[in-house]
C-alpha positions in Angstrom: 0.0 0.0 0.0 1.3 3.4 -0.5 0.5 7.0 0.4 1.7 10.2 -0.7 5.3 11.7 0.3 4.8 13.5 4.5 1.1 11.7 4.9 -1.4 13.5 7.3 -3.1 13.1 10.0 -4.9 13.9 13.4 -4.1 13.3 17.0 -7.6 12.2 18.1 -10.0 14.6 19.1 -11.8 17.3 17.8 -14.6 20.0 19.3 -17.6 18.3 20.1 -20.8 20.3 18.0 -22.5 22.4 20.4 -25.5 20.2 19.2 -23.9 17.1 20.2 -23.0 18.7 23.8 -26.5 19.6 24.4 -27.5 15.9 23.7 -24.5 14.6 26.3 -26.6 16.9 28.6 -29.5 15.8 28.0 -28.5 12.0 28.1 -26.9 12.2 31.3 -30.1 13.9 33.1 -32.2 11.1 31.6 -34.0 13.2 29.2 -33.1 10.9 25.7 -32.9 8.0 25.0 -29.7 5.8 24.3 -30.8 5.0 20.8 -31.1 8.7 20.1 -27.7 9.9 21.5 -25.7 7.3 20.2 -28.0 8.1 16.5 -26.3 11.8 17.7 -23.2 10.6 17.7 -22.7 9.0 14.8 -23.9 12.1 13.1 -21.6 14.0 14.4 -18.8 11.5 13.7 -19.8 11.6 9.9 -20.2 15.3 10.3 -16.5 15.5 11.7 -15.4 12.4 8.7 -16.2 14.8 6.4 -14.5 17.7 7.7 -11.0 16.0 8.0 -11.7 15.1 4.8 -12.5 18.3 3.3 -9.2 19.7 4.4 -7.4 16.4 2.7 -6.6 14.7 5.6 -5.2 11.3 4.4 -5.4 9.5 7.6 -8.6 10.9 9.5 -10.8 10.1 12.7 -14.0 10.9 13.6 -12.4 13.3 16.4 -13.3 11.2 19.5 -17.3 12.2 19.3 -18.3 9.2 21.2 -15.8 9.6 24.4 -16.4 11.9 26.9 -12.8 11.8 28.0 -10.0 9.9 27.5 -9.7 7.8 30.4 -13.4 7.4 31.8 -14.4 6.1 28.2 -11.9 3.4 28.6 -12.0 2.3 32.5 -15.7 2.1 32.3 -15.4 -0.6 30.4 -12.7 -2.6 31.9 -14.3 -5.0 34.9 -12.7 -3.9 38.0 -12.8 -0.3 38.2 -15.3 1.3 40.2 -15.9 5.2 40.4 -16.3 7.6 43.3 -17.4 11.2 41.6 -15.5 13.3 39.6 -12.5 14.8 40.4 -10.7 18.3 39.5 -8.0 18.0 37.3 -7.4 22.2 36.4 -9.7 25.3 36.6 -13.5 24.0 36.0 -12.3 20.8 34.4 -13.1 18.0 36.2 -13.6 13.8 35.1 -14.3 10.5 37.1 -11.0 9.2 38.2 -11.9 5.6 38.4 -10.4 3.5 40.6 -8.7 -0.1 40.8 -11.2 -2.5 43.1 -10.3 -6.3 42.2 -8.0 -7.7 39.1 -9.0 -6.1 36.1 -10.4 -8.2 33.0 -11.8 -8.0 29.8 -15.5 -8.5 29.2 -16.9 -6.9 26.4 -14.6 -4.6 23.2 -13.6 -0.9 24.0 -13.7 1.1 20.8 -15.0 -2.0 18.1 -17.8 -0.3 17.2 -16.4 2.5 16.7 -14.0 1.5 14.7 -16.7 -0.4 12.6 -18.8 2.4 11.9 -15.8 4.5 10.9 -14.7 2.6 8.8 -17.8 2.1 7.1 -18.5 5.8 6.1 -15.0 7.4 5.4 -14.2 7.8 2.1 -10.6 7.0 3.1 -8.7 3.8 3.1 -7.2 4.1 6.4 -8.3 5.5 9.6 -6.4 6.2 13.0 -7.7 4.4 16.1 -6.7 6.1 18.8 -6.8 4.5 22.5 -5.4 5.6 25.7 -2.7 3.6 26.6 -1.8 1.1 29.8 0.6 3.3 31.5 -1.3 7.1 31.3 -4.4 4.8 32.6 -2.4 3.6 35.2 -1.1 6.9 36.5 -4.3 8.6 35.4 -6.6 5.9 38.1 -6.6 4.9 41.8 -5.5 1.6 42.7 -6.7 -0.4 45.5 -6.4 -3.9 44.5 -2.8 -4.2 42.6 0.7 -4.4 45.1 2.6 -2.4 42.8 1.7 0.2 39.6 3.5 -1.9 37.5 1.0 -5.0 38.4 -1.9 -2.8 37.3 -0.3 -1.3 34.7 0.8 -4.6 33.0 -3.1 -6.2 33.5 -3.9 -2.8 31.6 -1.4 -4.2 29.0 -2.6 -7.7 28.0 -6.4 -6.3 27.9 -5.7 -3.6 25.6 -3.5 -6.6 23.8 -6.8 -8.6 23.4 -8.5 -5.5 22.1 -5.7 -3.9 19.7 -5.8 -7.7 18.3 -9.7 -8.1 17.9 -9.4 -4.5 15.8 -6.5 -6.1 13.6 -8.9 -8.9 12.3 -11.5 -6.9 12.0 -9.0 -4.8 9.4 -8.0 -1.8 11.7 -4.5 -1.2 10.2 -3.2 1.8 12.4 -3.4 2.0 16.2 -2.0 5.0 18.0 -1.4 4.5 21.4 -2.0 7.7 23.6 0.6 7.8 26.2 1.2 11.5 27.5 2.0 10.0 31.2 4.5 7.8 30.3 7.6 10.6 31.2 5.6 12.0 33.8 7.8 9.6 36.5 11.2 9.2 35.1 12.0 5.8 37.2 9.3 4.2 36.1 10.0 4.7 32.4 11.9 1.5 32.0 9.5 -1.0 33.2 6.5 1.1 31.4 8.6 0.2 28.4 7.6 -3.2 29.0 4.2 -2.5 29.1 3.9 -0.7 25.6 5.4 -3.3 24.8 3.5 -5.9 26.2 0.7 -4.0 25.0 1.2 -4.4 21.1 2.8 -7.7 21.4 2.2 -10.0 18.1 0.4 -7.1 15.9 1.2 -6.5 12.7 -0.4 -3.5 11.9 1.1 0.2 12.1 1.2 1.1 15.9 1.9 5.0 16.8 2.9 6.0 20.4 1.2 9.3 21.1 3.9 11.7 23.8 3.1 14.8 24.1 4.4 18.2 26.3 7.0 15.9 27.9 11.0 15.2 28.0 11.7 13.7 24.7 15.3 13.2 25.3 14.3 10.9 28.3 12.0 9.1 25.8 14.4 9.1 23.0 16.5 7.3 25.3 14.4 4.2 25.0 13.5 4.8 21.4 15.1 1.3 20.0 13.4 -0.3 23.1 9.5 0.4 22.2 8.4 -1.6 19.7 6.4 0.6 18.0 6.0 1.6 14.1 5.8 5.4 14.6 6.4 7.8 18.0 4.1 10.6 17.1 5.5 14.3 19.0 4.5 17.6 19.5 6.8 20.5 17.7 4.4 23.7 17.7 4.1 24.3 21.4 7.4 24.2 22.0 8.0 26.5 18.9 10.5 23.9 17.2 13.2 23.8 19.4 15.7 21.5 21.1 14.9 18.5 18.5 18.6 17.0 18.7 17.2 14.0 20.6 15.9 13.2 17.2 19.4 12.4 16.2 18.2 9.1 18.1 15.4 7.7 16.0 17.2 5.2 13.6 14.3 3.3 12.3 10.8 4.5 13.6 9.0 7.1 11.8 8.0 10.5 13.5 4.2 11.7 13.6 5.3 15.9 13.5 3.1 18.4 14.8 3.3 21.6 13.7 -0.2 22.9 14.7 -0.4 24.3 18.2 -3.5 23.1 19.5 -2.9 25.7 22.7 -3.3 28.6 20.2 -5.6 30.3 18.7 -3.4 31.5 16.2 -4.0 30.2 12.6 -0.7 29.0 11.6 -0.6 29.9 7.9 1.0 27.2 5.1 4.7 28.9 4.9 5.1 28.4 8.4 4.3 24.7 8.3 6.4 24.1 5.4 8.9 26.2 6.7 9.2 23.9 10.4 9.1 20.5 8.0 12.0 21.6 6.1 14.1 22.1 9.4 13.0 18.3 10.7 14.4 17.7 7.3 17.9 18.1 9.1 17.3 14.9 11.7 14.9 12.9 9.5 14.0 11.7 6.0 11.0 12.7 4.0 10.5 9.3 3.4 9.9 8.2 7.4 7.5 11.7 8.3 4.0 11.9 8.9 2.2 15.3 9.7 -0.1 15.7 12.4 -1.1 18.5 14.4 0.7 18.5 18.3 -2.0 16.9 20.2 -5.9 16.6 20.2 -7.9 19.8 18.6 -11.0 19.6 21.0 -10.1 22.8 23.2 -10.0 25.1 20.5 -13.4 26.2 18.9 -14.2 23.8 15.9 -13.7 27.0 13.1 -10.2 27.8 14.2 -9.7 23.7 14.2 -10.9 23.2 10.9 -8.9 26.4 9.5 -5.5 25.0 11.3 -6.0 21.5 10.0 -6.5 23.4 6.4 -3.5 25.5 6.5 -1.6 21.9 7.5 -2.0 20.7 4.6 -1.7 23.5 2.6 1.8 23.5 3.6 2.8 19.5 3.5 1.3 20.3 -0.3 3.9 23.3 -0.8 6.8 21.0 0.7 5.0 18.6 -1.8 6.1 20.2 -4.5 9.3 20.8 -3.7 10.1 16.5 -2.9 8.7 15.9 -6.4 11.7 17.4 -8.3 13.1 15.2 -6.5 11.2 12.1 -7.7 9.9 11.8 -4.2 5.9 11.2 -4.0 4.9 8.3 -2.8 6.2 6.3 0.3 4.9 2.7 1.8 2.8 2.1 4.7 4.7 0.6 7.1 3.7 -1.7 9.6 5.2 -3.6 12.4 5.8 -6.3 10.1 8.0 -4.1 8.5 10.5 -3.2 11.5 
């Protein structure tokens, strides 16, 4: 299979619809019914399909429209988590930390159907699946069953194992693995390796590892260690600098954001061509992927849409340029590949 030269994508989420927020509302008090806010839903998943696609995304999602938030959407349907009330993470945001009660086990899919119905009305060939990964649910949970994190986190592992292999026969073929904790404790890096890894053990589809707003050179120490196809990073935010540590990727390819999803700011198409041909010094053309930094949803869905525009605008100007060089096309690699 192959795809054109500096493929894009997204992160994961985009804003909700207002519409769409008013029926979460209303479906928490009680006032619809489940038929009619998951109908809701995958409206607004087709309405945000067709979005991504409008702005030539060539690997696009349906921005997350089903999950609430990125951890309570998985743990509530892991047996063995039980919830206590929302707690406050910054400002007015708040989410149900769940929390680790008896050994964790999988009982019914996590994203499946979600992955089916995608699937079944983009016009692309290949969608992202993105999933919150064992360690960030980990950290990002009370435990009050396991003896140590790494127990629970491991448990965390193989179930999202038996998941990430149920979406490979059902043809998923690209699984990005959110992990924005995974730095967050730098002596527990080396054993959460082991549990990406244990994580994506015997797939053989593309598998991205999602870091954001963290140490990369900590992470890049452990790049050869993470079996993984793709580490996708954020660029924008930190305004492009300090990316020696990518001196260290020998074989992976790197997801590069160049859209601030912290900013309003519209970044125009010279500026994102202009920060791809400075990753040009550390990496090929031929092992990039564009993505925005992170997930879109906190910015109003306009600005989104324009930013994810102007993206490809400029990976089409850089484009350009690669084709007088015979450069076009590149293959998608998988874990089979590495």
């Amino acid at each position: 299979m192959e795809l054109p030269i500096l493929p894009t994508s997204v992160i994961g989420s985009y804003p909700k619809p207002r519409w769409l927020l008013r029926q979460y509302k209303l479906y928490e008090l009680g006032k619809i019914s489940e038929e009619d806010f998951k109908e809701a839903v995958r409206d607004a998943s087709i309405a945000v399909l067709r979005e991504h696609e409008r702005a030539r995304i060539d690997i696009p999602w349906d921005g997350e429209m089903g999950r609430s938030e990125m951890t309570e959407y998985f743990t509530a349907k892991i047996h063995g988590f039980r919830f206590y009330g929302p707690i406050r993470v910054w400002g007015n945001f708040y989410f149900n930390k769940a929390s680790a009660v008896s050994k964790l086990e999988y009982r019914e899919p996590l994203v499946l159907d979600e992955f089916r119905f995608v699937q079944s009305v983009t016009t692309k060939e290949i969608v992202k699946v993105p999933i919150t990964g064992p360690y960030t649910l980990a950290d990002w949970s009370f435990n009050e069953y396991y003896d140590t994190k790494e127990d629970f986190a491991m448990d965390l592992a193989k179930i999202l194992n038996k998941e990430f292999k149920l979406l490979e026969e059902e043809g998923a073929k690209f699984i990005q693995i959110d992990e924005p904790a995974i730095l967050n404790h730098p002596d527990e890096v080396e054993w959460a390796v082991d549990v990406v890894n244990r994580a994506v053990k015997g797939l053989k589809i593309k598998v991205s590892m999602h870091v954001c707003y963290s140490n990369y050179y900590l992470l890049a120490d452990y790049f050869d260690d993470l079996k993984v196809t793709q580490f996708a990073l954020e660029f924008a935010n930190r305004n492009f600098r300090d990316m020696d540590f990518l001196k260290k990727l020998t074989y992976q390819e790197l997801g590069f954001g160049v859209v601030d999803v912290h900013n309003p700011r519209i970044e125009s198409p010279e500026e994102v061509a202009r920060a791809i041909r400075k990753v040009f010094k550390y990496i090929e053309p031929e092992r990039l992927y564009i993505n925005p930094d992170c997930g879109l949803k906190l910015l109003s869905r306009d600005i989104a849409y324009r930013k994810l525009v102007n993206m490809v605008k400029g990976v089409e100007i850089v484009r350009k340029e690669l084709e007088r060089e015979e450069k076009t096309s590149i293959p998608f690699r998988t874990l089979r590949d590495i």
